[in-house]
MMTF fields as JSON, N, C-alpha, C and O atoms, coordinates in Angstrom:
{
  "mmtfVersion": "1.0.0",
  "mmtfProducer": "UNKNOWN",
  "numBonds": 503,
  "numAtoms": 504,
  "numGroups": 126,
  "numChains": 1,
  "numModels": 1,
  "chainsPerModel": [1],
  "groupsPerChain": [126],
  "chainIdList": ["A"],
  "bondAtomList": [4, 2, 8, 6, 12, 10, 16, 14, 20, 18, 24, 22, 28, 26, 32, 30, 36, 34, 40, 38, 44, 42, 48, 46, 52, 50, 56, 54, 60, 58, 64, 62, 68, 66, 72, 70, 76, 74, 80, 78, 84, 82, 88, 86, 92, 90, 96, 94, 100, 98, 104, 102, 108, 106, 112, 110, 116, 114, 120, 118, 124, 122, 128, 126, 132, 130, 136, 134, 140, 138, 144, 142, 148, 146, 152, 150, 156, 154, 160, 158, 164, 162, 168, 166, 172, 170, 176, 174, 180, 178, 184, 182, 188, 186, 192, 190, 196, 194, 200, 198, 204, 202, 208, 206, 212, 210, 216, 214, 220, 218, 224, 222, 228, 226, 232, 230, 236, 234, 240, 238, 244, 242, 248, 246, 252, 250, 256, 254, 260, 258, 264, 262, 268, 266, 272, 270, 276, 274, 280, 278, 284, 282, 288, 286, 292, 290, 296, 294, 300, 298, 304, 302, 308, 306, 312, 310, 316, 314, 320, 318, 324, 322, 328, 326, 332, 330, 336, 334, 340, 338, 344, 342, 348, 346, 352, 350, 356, 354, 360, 358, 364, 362, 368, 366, 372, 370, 376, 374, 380, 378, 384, 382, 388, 386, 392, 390, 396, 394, 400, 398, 404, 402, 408, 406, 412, 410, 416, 414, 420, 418, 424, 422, 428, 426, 432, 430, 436, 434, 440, 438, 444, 442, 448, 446, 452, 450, 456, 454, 460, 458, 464, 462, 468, 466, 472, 470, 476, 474, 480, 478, 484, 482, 488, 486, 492, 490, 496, 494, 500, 498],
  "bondOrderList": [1, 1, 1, 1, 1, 1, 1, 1, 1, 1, 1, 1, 1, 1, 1, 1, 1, 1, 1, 1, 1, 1, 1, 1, 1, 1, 1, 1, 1, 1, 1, 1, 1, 1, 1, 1, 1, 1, 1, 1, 1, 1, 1, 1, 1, 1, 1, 1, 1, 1, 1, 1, 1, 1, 1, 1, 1, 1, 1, 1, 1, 1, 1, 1, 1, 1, 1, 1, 1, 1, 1, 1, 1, 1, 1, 1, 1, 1, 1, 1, 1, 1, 1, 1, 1, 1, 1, 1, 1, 1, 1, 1, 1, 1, 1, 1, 1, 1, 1, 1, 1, 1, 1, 1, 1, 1, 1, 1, 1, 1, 1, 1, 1, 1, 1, 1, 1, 1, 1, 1, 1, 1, 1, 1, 1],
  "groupList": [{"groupName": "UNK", "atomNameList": ["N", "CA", "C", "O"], "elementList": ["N", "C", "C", "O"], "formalChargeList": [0, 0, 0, 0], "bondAtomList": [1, 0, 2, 1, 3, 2], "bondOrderList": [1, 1, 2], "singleLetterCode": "X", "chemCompType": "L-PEPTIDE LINKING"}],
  "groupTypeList": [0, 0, 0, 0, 0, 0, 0, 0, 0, 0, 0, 0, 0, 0, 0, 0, 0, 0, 0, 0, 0, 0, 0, 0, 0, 0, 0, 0, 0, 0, 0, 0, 0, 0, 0, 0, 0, 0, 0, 0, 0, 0, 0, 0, 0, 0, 0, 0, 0, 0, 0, 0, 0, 0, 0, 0, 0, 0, 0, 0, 0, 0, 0, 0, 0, 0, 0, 0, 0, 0, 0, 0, 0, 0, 0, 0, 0, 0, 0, 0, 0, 0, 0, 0, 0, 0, 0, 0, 0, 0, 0, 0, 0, 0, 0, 0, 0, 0, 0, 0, 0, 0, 0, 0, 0, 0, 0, 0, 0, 0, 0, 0, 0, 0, 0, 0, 0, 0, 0, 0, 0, 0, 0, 0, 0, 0],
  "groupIdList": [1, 2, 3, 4, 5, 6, 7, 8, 9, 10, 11, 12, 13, 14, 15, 16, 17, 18, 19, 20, 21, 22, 23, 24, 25, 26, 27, 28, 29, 30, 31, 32, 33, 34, 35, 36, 37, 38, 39, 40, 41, 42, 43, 44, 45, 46, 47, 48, 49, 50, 51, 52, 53, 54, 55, 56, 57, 58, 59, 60, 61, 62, 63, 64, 65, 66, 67, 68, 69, 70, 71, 72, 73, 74, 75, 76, 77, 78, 79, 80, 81, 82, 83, 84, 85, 86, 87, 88, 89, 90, 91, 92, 93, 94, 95, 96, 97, 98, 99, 100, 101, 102, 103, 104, 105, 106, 107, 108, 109, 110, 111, 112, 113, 114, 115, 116, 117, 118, 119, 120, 121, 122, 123, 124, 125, 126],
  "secStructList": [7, 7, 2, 2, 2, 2, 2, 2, 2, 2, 2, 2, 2, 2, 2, 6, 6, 1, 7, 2, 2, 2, 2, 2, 2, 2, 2, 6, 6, 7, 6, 6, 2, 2, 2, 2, 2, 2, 2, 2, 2, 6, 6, 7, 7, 2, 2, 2, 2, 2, 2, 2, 2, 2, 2, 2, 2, 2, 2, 2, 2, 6, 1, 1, 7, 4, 4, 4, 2, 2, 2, 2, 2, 2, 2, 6, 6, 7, 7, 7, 6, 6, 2, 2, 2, 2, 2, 2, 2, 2, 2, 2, 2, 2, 6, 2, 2, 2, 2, 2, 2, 2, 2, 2, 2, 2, 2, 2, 2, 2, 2, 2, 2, 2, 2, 2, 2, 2, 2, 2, 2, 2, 2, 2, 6, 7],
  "xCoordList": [-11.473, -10.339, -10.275, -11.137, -9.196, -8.964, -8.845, -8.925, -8.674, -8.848, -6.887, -6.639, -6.305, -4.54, -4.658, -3.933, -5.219, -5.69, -6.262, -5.896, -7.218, -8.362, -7.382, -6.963, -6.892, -6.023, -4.923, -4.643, -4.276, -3.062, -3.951, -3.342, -5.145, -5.91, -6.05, -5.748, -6.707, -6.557, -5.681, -5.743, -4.37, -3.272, -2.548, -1.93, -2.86, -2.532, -3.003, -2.299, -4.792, -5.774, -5.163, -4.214, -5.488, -4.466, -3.581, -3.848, -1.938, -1.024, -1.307, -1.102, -1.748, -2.395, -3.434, -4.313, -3.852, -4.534, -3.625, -3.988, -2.326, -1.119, -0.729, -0.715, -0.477, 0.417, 1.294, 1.845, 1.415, 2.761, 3.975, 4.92, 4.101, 5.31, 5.682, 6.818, 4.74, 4.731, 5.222, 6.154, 4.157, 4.503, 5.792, 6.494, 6.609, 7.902, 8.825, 9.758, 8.276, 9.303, 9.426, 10.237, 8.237, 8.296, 8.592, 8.92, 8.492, 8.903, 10.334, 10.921, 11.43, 12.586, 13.048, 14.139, 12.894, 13.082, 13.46, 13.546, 13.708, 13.421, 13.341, 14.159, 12.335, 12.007, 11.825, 12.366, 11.049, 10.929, 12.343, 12.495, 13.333, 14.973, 15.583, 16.357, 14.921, 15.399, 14.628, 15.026, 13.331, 12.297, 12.93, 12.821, 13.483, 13.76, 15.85, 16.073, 16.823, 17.253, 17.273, 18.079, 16.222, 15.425, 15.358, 16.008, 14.397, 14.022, 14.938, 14.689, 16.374, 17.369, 18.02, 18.339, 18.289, 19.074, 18.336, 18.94, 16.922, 16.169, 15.733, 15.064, 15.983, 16.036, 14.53, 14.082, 13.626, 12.223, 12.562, 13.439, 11.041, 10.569, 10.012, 10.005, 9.56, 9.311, 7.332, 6.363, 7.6, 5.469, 5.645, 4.654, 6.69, 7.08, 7.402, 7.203, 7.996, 8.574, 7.712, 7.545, 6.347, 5.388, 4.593, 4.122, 4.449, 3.589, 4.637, 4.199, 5.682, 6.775, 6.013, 5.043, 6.449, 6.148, 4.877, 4.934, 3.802, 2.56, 2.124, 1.748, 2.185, 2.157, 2.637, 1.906, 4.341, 5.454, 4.077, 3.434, 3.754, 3.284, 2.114, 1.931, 1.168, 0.332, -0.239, -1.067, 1.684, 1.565, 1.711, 1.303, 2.646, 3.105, 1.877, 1.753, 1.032, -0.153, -1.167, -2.064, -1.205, -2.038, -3.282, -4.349, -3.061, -4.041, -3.969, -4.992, -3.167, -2.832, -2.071, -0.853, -2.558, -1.742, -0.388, -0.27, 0.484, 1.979, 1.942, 2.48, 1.188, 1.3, 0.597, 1.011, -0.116, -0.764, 0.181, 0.081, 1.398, 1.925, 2.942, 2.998, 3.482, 4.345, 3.331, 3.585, 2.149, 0.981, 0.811, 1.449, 0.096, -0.235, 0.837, 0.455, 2.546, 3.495, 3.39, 3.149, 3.611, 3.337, 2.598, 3.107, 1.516, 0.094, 0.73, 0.416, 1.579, 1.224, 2.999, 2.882, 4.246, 5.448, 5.516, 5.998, 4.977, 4.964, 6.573, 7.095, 7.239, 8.549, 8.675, 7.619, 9.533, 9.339, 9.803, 10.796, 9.369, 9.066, 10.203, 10.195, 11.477, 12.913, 13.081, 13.203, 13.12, 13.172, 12.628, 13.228, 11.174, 10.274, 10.192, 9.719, 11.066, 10.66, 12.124, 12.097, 13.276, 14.719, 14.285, 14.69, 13.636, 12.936, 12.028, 12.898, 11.331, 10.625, 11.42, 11.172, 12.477, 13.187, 13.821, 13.945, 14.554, 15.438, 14.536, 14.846, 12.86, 11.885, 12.126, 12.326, 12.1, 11.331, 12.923, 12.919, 13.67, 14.94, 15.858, 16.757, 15.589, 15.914, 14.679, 14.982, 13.275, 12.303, 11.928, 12.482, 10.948, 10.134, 10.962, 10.591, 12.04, 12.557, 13.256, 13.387, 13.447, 14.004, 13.548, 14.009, 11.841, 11.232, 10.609, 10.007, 10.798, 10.221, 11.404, 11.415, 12.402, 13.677, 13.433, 13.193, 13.434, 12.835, 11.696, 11.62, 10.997, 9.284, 9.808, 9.482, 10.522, 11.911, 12.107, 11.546, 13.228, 13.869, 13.292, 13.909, 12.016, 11.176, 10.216, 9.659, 10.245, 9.12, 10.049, 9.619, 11.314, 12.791, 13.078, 13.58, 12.59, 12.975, 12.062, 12.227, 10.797, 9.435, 9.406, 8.793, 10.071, 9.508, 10.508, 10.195, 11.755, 12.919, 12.401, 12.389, 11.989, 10.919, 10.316, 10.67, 9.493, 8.206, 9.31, 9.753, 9.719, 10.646, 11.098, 10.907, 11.713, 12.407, 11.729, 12.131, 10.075, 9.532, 8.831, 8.742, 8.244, 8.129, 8.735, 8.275, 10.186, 11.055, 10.976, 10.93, 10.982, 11.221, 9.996, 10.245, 8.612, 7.507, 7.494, 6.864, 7.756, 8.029, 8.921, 8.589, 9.917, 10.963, 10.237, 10.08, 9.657, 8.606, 7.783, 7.699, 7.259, 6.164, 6.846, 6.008, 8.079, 8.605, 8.947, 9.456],
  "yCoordList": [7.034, 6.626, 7.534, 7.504, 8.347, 8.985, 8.352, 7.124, 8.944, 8.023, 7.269, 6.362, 7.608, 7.384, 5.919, 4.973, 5.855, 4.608, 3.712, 2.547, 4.019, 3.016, 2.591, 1.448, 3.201, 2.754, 1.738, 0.881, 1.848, 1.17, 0.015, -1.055, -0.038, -1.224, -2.147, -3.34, -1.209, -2.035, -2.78, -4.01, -1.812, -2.821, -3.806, -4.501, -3.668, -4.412, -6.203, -7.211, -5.959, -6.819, -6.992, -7.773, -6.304, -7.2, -8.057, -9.202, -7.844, -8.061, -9.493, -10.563, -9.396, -11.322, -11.572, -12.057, -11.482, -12.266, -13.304, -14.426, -12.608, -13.137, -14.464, -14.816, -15.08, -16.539, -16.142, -15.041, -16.824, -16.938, -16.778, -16.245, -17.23, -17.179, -15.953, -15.486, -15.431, -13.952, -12.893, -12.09, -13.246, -12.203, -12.848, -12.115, -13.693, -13.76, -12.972, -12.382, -13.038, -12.376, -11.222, -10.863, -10.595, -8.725, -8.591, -7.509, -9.374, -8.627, -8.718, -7.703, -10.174, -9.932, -9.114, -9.62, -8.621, -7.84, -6.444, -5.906, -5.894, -4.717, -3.597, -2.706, -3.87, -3.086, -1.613, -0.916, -0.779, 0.376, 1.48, 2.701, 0.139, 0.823, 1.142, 2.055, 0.018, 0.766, 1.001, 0.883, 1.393, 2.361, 3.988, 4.742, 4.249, 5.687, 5.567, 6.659, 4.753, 4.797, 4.894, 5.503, 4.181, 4.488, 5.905, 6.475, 6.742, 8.169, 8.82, 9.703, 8.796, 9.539, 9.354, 10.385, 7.816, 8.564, 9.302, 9.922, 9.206, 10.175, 11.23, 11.858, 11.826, 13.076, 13.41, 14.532, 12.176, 12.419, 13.326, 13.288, 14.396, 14.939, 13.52, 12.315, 14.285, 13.708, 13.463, 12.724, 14.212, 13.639, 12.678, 12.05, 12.503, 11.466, 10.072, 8.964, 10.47, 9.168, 8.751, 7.82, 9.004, 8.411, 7.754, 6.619, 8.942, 7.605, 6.389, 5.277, 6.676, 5.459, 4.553, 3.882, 4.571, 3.579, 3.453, 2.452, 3.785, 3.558, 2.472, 1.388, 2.813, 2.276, 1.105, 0.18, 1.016, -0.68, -1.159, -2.113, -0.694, -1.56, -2.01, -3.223, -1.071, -1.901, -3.486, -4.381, -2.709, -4.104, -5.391, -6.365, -5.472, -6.176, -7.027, -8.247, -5.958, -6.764, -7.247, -7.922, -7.133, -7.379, -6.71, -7.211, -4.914, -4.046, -3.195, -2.963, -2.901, -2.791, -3.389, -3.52, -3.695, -5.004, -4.432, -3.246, -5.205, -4.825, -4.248, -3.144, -4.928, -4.231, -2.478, -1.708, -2.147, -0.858, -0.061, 1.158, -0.942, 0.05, 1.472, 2.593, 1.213, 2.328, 3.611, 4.801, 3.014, 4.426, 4.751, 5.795, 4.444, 4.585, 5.424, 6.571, 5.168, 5.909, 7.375, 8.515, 7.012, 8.149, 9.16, 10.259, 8.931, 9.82, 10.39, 11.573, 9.91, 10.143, 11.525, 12.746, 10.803, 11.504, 12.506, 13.569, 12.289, 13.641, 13.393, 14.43, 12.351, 12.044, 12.253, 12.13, 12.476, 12.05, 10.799, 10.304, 10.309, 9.086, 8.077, 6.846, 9.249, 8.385, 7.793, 6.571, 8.803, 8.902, 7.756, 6.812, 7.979, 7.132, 5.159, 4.247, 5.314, 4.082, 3.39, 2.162, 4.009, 3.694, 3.395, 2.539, 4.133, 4.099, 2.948, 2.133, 2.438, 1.309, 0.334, -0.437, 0.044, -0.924, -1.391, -2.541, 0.657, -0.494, -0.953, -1.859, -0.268, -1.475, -2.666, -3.279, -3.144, -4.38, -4.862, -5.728, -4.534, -5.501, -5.525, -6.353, -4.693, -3.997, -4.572, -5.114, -4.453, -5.315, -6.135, -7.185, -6.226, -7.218, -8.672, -9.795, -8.315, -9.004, -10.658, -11.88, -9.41, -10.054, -10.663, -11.804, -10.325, -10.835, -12.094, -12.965, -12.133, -13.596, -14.106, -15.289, -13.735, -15.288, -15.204, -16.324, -14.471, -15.085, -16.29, -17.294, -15.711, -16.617, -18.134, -19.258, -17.813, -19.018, -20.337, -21.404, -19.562, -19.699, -20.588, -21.319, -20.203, -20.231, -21.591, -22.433, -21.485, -22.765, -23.875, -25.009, -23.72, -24.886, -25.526, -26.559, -24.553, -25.061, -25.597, -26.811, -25.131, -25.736, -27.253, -28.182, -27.287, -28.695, -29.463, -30.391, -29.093, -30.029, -30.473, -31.686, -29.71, -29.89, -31.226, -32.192, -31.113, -32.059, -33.148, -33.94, -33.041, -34.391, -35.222, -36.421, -34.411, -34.984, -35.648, -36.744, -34.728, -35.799, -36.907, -37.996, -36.704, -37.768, -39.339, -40.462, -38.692, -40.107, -40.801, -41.969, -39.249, -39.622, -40.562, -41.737, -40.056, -40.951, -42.001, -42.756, -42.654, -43.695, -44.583, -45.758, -44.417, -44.989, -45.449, -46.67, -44.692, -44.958, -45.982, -46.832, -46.173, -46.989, -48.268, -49.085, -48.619, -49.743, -50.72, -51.819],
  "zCoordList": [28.274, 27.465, 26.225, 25.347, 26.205, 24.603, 23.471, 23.451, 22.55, 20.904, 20.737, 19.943, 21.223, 21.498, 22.428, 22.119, 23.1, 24.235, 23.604, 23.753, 22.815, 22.095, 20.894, 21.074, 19.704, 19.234, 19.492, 18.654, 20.714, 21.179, 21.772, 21.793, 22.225, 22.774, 21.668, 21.649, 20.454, 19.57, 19.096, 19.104, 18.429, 18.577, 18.532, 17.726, 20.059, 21.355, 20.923, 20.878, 20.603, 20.277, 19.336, 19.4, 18.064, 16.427, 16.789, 16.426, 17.786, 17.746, 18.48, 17.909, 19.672, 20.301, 19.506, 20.219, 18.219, 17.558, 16.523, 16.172, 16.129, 15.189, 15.502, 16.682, 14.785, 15.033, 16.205, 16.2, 17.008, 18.095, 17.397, 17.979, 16.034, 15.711, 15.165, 15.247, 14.612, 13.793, 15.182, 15.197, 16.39, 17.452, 17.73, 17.033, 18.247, 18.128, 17.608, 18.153, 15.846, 14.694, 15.427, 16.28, 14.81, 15.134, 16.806, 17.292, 17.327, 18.911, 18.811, 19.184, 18.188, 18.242, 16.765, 16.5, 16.245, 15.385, 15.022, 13.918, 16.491, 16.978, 15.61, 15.382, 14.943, 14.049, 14.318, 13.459, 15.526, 15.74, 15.845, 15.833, 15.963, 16.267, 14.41, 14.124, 13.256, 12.633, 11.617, 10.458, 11.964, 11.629, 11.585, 10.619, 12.637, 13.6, 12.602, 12.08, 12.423, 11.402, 10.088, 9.384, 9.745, 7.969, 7.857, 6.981, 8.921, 9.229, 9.005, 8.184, 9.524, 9.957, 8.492, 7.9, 7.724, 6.625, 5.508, 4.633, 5.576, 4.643, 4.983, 4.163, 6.418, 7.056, 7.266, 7.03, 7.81, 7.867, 9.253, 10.117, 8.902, 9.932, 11.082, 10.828, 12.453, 13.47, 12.879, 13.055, 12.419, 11.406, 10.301, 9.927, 9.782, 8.86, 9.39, 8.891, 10.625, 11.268, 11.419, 10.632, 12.536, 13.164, 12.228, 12.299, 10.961, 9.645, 8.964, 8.668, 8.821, 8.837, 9.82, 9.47, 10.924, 11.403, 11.766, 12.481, 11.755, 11.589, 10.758, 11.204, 9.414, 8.489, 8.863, 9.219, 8.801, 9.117, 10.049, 9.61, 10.957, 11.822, 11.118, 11.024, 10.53, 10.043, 9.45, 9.615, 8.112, 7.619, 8.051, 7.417, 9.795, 10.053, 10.905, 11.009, 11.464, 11.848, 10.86, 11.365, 10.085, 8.376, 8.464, 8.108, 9.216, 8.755, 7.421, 6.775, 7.171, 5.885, 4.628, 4.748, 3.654, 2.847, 2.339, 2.033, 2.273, 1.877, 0.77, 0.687, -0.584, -1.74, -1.746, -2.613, -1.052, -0.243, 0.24, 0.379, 0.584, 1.848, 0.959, 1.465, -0.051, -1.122, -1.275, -1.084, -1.665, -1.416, -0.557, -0.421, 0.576, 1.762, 2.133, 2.368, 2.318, 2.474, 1.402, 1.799, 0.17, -0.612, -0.086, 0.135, 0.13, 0.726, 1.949, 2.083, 2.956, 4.252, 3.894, 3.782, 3.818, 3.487, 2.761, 3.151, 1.435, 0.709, 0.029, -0.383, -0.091, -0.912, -2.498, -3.118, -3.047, -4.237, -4.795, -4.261, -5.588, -5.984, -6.14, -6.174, -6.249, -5.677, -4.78, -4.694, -3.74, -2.35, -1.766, -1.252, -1.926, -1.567, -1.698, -1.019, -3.167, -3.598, -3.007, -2.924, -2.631, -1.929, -0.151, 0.635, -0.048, 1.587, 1.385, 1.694, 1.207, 0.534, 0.624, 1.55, -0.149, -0.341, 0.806, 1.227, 1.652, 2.963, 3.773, 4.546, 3.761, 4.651, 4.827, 5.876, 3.351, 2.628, 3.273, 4.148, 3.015, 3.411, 4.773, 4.919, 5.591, 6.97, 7.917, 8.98, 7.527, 8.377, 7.918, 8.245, 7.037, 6.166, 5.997, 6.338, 5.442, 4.772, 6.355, 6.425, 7.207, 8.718, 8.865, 8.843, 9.227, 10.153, 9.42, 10.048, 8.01, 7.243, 7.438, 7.1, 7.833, 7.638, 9.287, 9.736, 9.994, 11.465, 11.737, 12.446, 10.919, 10.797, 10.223, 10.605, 9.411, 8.503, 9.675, 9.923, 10.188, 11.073, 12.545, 13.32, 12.517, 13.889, 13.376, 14.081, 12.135, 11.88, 11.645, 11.86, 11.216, 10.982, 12.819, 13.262, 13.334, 14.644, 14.919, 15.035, 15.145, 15.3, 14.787, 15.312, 13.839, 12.854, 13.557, 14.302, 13.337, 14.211, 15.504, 15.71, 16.372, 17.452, 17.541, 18.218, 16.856, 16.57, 16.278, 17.11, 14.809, 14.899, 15.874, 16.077, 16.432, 17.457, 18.499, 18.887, 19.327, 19.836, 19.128, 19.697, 17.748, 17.512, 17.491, 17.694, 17.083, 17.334, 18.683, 19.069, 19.396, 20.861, 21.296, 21.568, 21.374, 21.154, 20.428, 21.169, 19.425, 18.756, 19.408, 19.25, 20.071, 21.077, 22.123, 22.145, 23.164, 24.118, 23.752, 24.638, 22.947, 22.735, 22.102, 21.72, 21.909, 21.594, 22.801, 22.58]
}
């Protein structure tokens, strides 16, 4: 197995370790689609993109901490600090921002859920 294999195994592993609901978010989220848009309006190279989304992914599996991630980018892009900190933002509000009103979204249903059998159970037993 190459070091590209072992990585993605890993992953792989991070990603089924996540809350069910988190893997929900980011799977419907199709974040990698506008990862590769973010790229395009800041005219990243194809070595920029891949640490773009490297990174996104990181944070999203909680290998790297969010407040980390503006450096971590810094280091890897080579932006200047405009650039950088505008690319940042449409992250934070284009993914980040999604996939917590998904996570939102997913636990409002979840709970309605439960409610509901509970009543429903409570009925039964009368």
């Amino acid at each position: 197995m190459n070091n590209k294999e072992v990585i993605i195994l890993a992953l792989k592993d991070k990603f089924n370790l996540l809350p069910k609901d988190l893997q929900d978010a980011i799977t419907a989220s199709d974040y990698q689609q506008k990862i590769v848009t973010i790229s395009q309006k800041y005219k990243l190279s194809v070595e920029q993109l891949g640490a773009l989304e490297q990174e996104t992914t990181f944070v999203l599996l909680g290998i790297t901490l969010a407040r980390d991630y503006s450096k971590e980018l810094a280091e890897q892009l080579k932006l200047d600090e405009t650039t950088l900190n505008a690319l940042v933002t449409d992250v934070n509000t284009e993914i980040f921002v999604k996939i917590k009103d998904l996570l939102i979204s997913i636990e409002e249903d979840a709970d309605a859920e439960r409610e509901r059998q509970a009543k429903e159970d409570k009925q039964n037993e009368a």
